[in-house]
VOBA-1610 file (N, C-alpha, C; in pm, whole numbers, padded with zeros to 5 digits, always signed):
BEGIN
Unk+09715+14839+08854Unk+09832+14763+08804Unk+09806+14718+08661Unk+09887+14754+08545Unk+09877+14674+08441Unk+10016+14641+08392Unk+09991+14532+08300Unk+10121+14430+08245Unk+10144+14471+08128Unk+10259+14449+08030Unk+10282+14490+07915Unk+10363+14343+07869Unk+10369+14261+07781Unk+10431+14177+07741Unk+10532+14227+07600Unk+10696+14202+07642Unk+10747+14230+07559Unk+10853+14145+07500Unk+10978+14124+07464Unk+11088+14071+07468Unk+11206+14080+07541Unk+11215+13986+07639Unk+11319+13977+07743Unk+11459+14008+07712Unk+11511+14142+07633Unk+11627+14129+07558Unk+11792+14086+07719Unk+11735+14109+07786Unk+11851+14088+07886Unk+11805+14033+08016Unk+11843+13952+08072Unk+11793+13849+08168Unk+11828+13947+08311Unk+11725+13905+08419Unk+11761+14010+08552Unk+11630+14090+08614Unk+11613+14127+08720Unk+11453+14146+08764Unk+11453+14306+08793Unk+11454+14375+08791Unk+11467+14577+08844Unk+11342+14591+08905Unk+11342+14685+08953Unk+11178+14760+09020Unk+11249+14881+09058Unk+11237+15008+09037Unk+11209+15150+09057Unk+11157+15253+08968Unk+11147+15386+08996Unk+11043+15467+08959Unk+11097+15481+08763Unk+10977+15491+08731Unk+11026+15496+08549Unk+11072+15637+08545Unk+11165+15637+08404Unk+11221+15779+08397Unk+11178+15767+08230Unk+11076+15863+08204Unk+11112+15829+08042Unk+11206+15970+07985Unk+11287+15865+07890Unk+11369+15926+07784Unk+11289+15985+07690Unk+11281+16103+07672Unk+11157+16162+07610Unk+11247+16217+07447Unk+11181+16198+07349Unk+11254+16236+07201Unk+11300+16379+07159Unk+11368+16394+07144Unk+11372+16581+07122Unk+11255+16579+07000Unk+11221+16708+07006Unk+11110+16718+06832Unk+11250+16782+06753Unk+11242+16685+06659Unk+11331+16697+06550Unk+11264+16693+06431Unk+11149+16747+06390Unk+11051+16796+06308Unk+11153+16871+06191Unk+11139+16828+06059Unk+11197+16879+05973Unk+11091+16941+05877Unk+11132+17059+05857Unk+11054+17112+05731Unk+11137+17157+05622Unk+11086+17163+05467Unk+11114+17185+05375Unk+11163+17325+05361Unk+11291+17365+05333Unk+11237+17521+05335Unk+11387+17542+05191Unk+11339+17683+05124Unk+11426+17684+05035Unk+11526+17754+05028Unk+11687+17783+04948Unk+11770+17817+05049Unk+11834+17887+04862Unk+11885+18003+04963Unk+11942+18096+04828Unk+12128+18047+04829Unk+12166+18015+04930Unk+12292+18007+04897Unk+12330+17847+04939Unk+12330+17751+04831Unk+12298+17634+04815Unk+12484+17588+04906Unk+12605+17650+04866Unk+12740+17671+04932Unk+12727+17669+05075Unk+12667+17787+05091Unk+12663+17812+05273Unk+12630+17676+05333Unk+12498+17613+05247Unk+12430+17519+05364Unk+12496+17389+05377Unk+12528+17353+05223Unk+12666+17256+05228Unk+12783+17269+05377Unk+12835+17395+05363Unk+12919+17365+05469Unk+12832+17423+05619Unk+12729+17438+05607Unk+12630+17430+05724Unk+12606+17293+05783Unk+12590+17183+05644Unk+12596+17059+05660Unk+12712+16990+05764Unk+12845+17068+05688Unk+12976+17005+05687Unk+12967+17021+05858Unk+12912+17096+05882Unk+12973+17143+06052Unk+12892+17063+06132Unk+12765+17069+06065Unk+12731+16945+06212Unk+12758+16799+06169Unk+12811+16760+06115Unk+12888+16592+06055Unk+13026+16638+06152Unk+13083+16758+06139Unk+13204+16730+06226Unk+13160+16730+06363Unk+13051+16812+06448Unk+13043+16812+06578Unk+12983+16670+06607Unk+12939+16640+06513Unk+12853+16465+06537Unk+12960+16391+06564Unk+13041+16432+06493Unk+13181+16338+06494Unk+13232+16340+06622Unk+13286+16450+06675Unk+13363+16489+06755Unk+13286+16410+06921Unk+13158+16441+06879Unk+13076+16331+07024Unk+13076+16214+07009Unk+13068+16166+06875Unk+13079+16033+06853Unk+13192+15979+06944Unk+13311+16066+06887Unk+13452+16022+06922Unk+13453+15960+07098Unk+13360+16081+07169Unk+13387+16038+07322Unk+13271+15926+07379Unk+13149+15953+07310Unk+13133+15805+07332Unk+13169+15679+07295Unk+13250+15694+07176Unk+13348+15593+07162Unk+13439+15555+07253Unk+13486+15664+07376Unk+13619+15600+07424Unk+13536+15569+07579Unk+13433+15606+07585Unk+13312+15593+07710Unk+13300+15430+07693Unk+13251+15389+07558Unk+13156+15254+07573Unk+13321+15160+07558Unk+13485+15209+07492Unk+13573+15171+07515Unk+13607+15112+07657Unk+13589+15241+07734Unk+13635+15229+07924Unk+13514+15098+07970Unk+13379+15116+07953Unk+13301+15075+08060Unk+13284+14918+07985Unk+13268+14913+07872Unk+13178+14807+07789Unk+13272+14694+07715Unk+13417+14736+07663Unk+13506+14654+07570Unk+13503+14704+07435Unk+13593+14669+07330Unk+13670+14720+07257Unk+13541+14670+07123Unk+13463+14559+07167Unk+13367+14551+07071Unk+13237+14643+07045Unk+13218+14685+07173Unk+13077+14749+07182Unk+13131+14882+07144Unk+13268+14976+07169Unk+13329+15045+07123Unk+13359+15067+06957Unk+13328+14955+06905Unk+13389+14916+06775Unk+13194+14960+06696Unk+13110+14999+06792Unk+12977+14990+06702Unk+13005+15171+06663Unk+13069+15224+06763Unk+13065+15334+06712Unk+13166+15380+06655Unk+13251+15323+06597Unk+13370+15331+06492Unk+13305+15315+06395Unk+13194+15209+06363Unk+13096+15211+06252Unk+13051+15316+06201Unk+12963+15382+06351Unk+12924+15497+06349Unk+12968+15598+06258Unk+13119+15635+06308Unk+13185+15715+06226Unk+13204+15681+06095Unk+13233+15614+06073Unk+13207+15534+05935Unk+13123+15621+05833Unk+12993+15557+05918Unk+12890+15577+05859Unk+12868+15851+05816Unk+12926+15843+05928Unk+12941+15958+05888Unk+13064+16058+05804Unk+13162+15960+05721Unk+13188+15975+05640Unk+13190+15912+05506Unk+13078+15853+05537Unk+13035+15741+05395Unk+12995+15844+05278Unk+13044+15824+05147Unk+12987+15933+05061Unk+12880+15889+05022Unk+12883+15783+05011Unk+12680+15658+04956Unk+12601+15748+05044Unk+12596+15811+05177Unk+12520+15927+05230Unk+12523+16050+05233Unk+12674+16098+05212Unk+12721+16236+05237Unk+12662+16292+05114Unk+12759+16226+04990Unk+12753+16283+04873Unk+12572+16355+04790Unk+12489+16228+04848Unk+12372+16234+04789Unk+12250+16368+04870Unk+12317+16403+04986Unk+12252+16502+05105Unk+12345+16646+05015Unk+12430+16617+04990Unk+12504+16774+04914Unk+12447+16815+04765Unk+12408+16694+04718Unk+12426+16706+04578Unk+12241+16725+04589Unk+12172+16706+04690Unk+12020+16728+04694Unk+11991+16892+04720Unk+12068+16938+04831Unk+12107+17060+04896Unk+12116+17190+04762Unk+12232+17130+04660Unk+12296+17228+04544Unk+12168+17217+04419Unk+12153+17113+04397Unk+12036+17078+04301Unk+11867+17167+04352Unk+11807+17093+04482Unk+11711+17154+04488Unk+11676+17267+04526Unk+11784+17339+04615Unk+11794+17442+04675Unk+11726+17399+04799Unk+11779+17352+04891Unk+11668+17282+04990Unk+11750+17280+05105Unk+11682+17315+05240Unk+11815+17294+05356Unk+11863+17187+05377Unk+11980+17178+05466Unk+12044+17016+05500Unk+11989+16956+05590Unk+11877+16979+05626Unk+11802+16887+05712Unk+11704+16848+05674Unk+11648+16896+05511Unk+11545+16807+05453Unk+11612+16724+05376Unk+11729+16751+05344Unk+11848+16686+05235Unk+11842+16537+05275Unk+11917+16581+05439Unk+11955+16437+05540Unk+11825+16336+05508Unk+11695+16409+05599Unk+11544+16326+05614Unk+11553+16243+05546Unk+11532+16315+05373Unk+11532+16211+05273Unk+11631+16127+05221Unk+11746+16152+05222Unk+11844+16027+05200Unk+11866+15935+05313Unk+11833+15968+05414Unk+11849+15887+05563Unk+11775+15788+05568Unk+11593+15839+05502Unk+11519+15750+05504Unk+11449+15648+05358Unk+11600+15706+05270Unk+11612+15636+05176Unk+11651+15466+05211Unk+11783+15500+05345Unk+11841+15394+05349Unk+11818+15288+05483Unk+11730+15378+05606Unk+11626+15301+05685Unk+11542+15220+05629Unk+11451+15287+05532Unk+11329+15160+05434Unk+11442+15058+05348Unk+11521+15083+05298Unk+11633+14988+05239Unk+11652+14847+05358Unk+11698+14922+05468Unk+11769+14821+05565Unk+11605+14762+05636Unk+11554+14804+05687Unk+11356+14753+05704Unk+11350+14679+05624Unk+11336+14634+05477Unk+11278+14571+05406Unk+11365+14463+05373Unk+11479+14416+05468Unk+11552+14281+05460Unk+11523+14196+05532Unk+11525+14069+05474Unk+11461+13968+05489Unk+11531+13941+05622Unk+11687+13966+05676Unk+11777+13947+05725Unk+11738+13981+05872Unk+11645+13961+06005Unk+11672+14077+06106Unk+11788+14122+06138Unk+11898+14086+06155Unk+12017+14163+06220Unk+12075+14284+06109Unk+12028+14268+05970Unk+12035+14374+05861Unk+11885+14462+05925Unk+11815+14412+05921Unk+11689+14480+05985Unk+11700+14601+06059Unk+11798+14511+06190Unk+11845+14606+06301Unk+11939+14770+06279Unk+11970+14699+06178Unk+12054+14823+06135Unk+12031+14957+06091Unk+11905+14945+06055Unk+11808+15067+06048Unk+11825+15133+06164Unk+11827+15136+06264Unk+11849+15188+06421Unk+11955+15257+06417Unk+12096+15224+06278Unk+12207+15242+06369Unk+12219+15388+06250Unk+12118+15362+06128Unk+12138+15486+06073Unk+12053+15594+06125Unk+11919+15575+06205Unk+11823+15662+06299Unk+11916+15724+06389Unk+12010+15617+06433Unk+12145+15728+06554Unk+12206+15823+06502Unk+12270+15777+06414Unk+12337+15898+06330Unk+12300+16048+06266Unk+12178+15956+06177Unk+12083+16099+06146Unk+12043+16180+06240Unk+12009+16095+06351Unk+11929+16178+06463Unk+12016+16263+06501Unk+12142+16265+06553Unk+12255+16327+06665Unk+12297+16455+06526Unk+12298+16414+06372Unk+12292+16539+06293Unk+12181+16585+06290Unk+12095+16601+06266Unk+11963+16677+06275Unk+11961+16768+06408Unk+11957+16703+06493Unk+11957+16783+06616Unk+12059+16878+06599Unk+12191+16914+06556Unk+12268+16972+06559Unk+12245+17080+06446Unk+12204+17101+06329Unk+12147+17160+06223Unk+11997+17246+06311Unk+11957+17169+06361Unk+11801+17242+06462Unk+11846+17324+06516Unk+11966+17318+06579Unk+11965+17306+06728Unk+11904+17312+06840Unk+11884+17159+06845Unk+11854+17099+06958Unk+11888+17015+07005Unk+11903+17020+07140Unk+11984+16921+07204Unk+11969+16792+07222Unk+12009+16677+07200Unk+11951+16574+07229Unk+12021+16502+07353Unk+11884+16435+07450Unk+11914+16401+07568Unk+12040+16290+07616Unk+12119+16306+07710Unk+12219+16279+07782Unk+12189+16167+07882Unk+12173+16049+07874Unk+12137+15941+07977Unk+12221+15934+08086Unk+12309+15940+08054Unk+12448+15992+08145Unk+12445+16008+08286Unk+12342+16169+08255Unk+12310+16315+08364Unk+12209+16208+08477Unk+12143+16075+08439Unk+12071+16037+08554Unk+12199+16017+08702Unk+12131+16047+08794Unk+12139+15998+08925Unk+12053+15992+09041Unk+11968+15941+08968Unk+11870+15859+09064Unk+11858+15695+09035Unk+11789+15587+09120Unk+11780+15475+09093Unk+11654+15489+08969Unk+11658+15469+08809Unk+11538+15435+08736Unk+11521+15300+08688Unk+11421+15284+08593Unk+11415+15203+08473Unk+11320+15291+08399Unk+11380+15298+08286Unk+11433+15406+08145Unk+11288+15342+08084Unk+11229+15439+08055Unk+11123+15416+07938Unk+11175+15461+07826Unk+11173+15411+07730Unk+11150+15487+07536Unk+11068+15419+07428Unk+11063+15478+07358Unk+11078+15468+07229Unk+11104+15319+07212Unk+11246+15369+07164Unk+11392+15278+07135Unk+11497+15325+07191Unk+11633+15223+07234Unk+11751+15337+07289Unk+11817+15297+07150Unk+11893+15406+07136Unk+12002+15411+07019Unk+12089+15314+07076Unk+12238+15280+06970Unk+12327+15294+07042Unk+12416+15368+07178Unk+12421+15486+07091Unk+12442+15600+07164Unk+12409+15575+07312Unk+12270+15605+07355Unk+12207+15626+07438Unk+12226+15470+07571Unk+12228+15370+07517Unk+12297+15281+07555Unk+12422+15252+07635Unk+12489+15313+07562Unk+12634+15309+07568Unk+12661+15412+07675Unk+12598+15524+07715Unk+12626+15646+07776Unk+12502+15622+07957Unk+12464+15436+07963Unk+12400+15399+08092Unk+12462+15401+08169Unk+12429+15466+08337Unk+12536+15422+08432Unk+12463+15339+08454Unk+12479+15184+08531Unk+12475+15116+08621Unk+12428+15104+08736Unk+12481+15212+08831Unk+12480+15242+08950Unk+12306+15303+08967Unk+12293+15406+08890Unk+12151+15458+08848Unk+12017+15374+08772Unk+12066+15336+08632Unk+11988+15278+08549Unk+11922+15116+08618Unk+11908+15047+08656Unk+11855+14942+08714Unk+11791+14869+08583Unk+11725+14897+08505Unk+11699+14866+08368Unk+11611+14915+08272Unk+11603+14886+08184Unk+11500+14968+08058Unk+11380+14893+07984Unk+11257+14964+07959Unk+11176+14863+07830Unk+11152+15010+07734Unk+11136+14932+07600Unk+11085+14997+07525Unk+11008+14966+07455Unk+10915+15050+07325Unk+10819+14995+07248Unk+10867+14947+07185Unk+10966+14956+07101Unk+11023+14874+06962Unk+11212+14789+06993Unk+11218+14725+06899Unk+11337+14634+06908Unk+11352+14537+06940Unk+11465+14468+06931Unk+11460+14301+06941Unk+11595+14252+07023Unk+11624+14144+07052Unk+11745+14063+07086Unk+11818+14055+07019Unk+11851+14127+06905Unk+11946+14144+06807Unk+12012+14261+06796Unk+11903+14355+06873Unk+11962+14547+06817Unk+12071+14551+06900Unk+12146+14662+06899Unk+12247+14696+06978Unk+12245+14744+07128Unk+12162+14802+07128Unk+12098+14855+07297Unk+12098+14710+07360Unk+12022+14572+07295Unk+12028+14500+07377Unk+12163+14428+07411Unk+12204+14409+07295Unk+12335+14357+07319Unk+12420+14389+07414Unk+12435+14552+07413Unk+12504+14587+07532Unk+12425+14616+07656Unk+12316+14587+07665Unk+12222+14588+07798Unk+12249+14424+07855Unk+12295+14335+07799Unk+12376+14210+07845Unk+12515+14226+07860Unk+12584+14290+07774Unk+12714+14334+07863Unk+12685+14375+07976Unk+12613+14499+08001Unk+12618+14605+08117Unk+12540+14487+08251Unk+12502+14396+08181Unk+12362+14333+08245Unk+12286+14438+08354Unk+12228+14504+08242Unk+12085+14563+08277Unk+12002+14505+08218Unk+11862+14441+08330Unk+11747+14376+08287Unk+11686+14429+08152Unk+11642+14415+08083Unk+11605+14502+07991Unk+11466+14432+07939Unk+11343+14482+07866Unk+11195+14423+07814Unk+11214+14516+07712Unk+11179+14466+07556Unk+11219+14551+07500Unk+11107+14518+07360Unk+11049+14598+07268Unk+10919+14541+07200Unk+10794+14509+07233Unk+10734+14611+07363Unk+10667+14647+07410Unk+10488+14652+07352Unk+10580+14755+07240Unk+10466+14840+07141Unk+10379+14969+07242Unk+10375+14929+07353Unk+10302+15030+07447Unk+10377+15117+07585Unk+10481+15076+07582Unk+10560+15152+07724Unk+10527+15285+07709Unk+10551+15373+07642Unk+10584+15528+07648Unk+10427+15540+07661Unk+10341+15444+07595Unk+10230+15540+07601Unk+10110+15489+07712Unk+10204+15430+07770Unk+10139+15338+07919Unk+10209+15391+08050Unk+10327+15400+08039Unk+10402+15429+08141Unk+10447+15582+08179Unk+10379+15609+08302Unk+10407+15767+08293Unk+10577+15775+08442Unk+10593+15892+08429Unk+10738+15927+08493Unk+10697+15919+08616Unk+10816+15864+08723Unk+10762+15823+08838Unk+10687+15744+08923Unk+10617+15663+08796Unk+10565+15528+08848Unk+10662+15421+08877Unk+10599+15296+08970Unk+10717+15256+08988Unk+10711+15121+08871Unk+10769+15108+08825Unk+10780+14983+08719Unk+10883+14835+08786Unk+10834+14782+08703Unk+10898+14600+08793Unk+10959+14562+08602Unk+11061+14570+08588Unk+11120+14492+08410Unk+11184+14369+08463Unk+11103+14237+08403Unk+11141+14130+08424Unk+11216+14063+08310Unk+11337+14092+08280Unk+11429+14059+08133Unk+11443+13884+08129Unk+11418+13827+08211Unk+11333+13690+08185Unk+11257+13635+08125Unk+11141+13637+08157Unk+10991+13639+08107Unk+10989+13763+07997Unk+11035+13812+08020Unk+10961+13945+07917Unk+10852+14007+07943Unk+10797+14039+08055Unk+10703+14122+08160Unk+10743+14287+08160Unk+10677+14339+08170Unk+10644+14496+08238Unk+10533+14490+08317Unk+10541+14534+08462Unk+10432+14563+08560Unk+10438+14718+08582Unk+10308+14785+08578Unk+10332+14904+08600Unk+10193+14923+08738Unk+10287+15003+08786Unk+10226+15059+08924Unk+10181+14920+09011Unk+10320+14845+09019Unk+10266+14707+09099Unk+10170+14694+09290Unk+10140+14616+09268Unk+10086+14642+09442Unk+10223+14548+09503Unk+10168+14598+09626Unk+10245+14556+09752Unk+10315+14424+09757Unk+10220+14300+09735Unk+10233+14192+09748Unk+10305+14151+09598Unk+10275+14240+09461Unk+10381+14228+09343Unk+10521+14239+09378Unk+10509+14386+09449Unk+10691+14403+09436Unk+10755+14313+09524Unk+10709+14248+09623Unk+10747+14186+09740Unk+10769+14045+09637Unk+10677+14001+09552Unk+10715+13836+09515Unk+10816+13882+09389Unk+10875+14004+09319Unk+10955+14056+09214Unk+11077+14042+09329Unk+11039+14061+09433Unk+11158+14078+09524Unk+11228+13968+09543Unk+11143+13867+09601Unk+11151+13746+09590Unk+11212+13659+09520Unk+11179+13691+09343Unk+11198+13617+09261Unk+11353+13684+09183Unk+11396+13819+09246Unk+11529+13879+09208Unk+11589+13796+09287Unk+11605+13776+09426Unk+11667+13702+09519Unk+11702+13562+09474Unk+11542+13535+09418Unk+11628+13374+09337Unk+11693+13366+09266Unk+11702+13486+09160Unk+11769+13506+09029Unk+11935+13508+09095Unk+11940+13591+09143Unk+12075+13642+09252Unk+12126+13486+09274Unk+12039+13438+09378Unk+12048+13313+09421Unk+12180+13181+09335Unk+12020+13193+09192Unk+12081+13099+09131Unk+12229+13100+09040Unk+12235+13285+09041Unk+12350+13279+08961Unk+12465+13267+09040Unk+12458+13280+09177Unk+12587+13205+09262Unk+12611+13057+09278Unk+12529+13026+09247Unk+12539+12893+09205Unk+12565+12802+09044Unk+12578+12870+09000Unk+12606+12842+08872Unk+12773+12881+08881Unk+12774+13014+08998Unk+12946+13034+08994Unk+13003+12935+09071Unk+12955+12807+09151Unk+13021+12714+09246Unk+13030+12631+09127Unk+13019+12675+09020Unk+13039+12499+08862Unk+13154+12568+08809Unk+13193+12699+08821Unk+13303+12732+08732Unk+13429+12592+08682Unk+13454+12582+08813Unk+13573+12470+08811Unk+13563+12321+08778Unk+13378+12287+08750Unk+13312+12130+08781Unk+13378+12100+08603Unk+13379+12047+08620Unk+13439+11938+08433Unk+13297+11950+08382Unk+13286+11959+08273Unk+13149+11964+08167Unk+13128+11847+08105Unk+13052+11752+08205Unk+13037+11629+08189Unk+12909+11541+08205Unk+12851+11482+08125Unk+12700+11457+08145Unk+12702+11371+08234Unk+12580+11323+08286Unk+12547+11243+08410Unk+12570+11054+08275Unk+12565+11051+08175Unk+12653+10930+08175Unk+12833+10934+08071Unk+12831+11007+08128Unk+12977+11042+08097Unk+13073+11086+07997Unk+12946+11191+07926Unk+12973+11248+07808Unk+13050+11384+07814Unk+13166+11403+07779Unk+13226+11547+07829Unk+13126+11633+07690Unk+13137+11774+07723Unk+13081+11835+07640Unk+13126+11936+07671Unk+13189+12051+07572Unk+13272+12210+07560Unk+13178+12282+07550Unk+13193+12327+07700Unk+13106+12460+07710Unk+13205+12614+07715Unk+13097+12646+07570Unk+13231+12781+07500Unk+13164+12906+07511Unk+13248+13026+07525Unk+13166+13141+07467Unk+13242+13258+07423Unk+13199+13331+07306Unk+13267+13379+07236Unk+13271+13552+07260Unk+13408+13531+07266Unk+13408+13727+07343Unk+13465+13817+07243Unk+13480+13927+07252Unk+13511+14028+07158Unk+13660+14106+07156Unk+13695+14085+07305Unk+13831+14135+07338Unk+13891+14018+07436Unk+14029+14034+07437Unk+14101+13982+07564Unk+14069+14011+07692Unk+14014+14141+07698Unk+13995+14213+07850Unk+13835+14105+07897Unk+13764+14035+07806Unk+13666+13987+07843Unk+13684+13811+07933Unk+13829+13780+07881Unk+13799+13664+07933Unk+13774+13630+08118Unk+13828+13790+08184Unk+13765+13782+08327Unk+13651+13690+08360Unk+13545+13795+08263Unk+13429+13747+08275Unk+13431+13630+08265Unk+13472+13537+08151Unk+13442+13441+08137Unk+13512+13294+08253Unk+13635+13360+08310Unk+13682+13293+08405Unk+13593+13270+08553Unk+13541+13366+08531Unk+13366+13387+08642Unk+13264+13317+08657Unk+13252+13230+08515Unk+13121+13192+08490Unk+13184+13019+08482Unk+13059+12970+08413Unk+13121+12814+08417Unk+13156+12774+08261Unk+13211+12913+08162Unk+13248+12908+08052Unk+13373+12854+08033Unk+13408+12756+07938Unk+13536+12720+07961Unk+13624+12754+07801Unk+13562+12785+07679Unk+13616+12844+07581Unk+13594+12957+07509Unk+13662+13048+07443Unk+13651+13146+07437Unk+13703+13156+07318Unk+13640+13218+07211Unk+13656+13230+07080Unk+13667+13405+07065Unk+13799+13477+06984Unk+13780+13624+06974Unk+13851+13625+06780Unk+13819+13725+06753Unk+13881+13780+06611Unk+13912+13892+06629Unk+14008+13909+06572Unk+14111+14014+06522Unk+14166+14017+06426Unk+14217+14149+06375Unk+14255+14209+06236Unk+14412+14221+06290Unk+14513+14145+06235Unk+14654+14212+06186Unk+14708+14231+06323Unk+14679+14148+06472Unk+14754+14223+06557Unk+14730+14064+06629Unk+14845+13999+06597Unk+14898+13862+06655Unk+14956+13883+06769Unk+15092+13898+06762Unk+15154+13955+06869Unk+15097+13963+07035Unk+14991+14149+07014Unk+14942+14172+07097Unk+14823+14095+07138Unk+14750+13998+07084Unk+14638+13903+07120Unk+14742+13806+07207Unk+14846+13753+07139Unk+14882+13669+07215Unk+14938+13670+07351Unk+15022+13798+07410Unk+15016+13811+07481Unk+14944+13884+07603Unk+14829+13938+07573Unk+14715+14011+07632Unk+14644+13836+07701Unk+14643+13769+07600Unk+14565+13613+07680Unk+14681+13538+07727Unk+14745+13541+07690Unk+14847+13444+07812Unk+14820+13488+07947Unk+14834+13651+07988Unk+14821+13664+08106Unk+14745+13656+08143Unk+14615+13623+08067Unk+14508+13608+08174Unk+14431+13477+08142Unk+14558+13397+08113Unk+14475+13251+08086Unk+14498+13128+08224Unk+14551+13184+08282Unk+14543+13081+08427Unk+14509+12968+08391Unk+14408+12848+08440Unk+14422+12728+08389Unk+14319+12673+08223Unk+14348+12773+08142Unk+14318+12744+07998Unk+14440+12725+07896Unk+14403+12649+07846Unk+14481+12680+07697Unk+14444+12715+07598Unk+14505+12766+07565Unk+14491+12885+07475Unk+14572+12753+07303Unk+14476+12832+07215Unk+14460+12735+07073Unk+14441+12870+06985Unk+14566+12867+06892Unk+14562+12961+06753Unk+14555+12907+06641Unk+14445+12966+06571Unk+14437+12899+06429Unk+14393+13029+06330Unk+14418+13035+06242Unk+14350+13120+06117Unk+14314+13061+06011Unk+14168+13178+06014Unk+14043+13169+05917Unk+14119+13284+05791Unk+14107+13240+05675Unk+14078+13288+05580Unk+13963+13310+05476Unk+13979+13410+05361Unk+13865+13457+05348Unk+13835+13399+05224Unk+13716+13298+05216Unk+13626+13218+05097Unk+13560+13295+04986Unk+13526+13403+05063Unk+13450+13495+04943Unk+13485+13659+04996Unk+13466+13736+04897Unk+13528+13887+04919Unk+13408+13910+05003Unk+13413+14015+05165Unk+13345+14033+05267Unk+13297+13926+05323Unk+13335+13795+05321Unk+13236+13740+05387Unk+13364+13598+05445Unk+13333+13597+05596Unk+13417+13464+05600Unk+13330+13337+05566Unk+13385+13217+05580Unk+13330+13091+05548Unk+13200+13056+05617Unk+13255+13107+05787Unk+13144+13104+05860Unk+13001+13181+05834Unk+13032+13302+05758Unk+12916+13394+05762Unk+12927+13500+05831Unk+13071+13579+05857Unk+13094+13671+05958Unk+13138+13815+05845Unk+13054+13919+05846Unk+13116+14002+05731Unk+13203+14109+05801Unk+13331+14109+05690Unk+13419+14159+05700Unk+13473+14260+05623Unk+13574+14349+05648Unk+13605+14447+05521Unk+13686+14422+05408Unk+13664+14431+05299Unk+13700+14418+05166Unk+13839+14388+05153Unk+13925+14488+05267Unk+14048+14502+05252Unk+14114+14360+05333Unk+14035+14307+05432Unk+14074+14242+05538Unk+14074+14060+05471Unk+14191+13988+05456Unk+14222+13868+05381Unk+14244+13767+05486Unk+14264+13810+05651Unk+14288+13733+05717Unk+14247+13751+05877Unk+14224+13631+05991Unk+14188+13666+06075Unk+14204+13559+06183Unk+14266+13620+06291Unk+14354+13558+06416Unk+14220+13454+06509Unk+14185+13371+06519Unk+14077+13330+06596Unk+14190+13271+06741Unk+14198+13273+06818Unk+14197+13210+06945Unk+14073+13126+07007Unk+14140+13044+07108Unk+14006+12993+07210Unk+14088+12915+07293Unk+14006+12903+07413Unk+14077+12896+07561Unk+14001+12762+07572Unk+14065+12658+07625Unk+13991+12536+07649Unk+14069+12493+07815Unk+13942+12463+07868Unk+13983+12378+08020Unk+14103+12247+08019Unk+14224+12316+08080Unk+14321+12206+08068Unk+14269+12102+08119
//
């Protein structure tokens, strides 16, 4: 039996056999190219098939996850028609005579060490989200396939690396039970939506992939921030134990939904939480959350009546934020250049 200490990115206890997500080799070499045209639109074609997958895991993490976690890969796309990347991979391609997959490497990892070297972690994180992108083109220029999390149907918990977005977004539930990996934080995107999905998740490892082999059975404690690998008898039995309490306690936290948020000497206090879509406030009617903060771009109307219907005993409070500085609201929330205004709602316990 050994332990791995990592970061608890998602709260929740799992135990079954590890599955690792293994990396495609996406090994790039230098090589030199006589018709500098061809490879350009050699380029062009896998940016559109990148696209075109993008598109359906976009409407995947749309169906299962909400319109926010959906909204990372609208970025995505974004990001694959940004010319600050495109332009500089074509114009390397025509200049050096060089294929589009040493083109990509190096402008890709022009702008990974860029986003790494901010002081900022959640800018930090973002390095990840250009590794997704590059990665899903590269593979397509190789051709090689890159793996489908999807295709599981067995009960695991996912060893890697790192999960992309992507890879994230494309978890079943029913199968996945939860994930650790060597690198990442409570900020990246995998975790974020590994708390939507609430899959346990341990994540910043530094050693999973090269500790954990396929088929062992692993225990991810997204609590503590634990990895047990190859637990004994009397481990999985007190993991068992201590899921049951977890279970336990969160039905009990659902018997407060309705209790007033009130201290023991008689201090009310607003307990809020801030969601990304209308379709989320279910959740929050579930829990013992009683406000709910969302933003939106240019679509009043439909916010307002998407939460009426599902505001049962809240009220619902509209106000708008405007914008203090170009991209940036007052609060510190960045926004697009074009965007001057923004719908905030929030639901408070009548």
């Amino acid at each position: 039996m050994q332990e791995l200490k990592g970061i608890g990115a998602s709260a929740g206890i799992a135990i079954a056999k590890a599955y690792r997500l293994e990396e495609p080799d996406l090994t790039v070499e230098k090589k030199n190219i006589s018709d500098s045209e061809a490879e350009v639109s050699r380029f062009e074609e896998a940016i559109a098939r990148s696209k075109e997958e993008l598109e359906k895991i976009k409407e995947h993490a749309l169906k299962e996850l909400g319109q926010d976690k959906a909204d990372i890969f609208s970025a995505h796309l974004l990001v694959l028609s940004d010319p600050e990347l495109l332009n500089p991979v074509k114009e390397k391609i025509s200049s050096d005579s060089v294929n589009a997959e040493f083109a990509l490497k190096e402008t890709s990892s022009m702008f990974v060490t860029m986003f790494e070297s901010m002081d900022n972690e959640y800018m930090k994180e973002r390095a990840a989200d250009i590794r997704d992108v590059t990665k899903r083109v590269t593979g397509h220029l190789l051709g090689v396939e890159i793996p489908n999390p999807s295709m599981i149907s067995e009960e695991v918990i996912i060893v890697a690396e790192d999960l992309t977005p992507s890879d994230t977004a494309q978890l079943n539930r029913e199968f996945v039970k939860g994930f650790t990996t060597d690198i990442g934080g409570r900020t990246s995107h995998s975790a974020i939506m590994a708390r939507s999905l609430e899959i346990p998740a341990v994540v910043g490892t530094k050693a999973a992939t090269g500790t954990i082999q396929n088929g062992v059975t692993v225990i991810v404690d997204g609590i503590n921030g634990d990895v047990i690998i190859d637990p004994s008898a009397e481990t999985v039995k007190e993991y068992e134990e201590k899921h049951n309490a977890y279970l336990a306690q969160k039905a009990e936290w659902a018997k407060l939904v309705n209790e007033p948020t009130v201290s023991k000497d008689g201090h009310h206090v607003e307990l809020a939480a801030n969601i990304g879509t209308p379709d989320d406030v279910k959740g929050v009617l579930e829990t013992a959350e009683k406000q709910l903060v969302f933003t939106v771009q240019n679509s009043f109307t439909w916010e307002e009546i998407s939460c009426l219907q599902k505001m049962n005993s809240l009220m619902l409070i509209k106000r708008f934020l405007s914008v203090w500085k170009e991209n940036q609201l007052s609060c510190g929330h960045l926004i697009s250049a074009e965007t001057k205004s923004f719908l905030t709602c929030s639901f408070l316990k009548k």
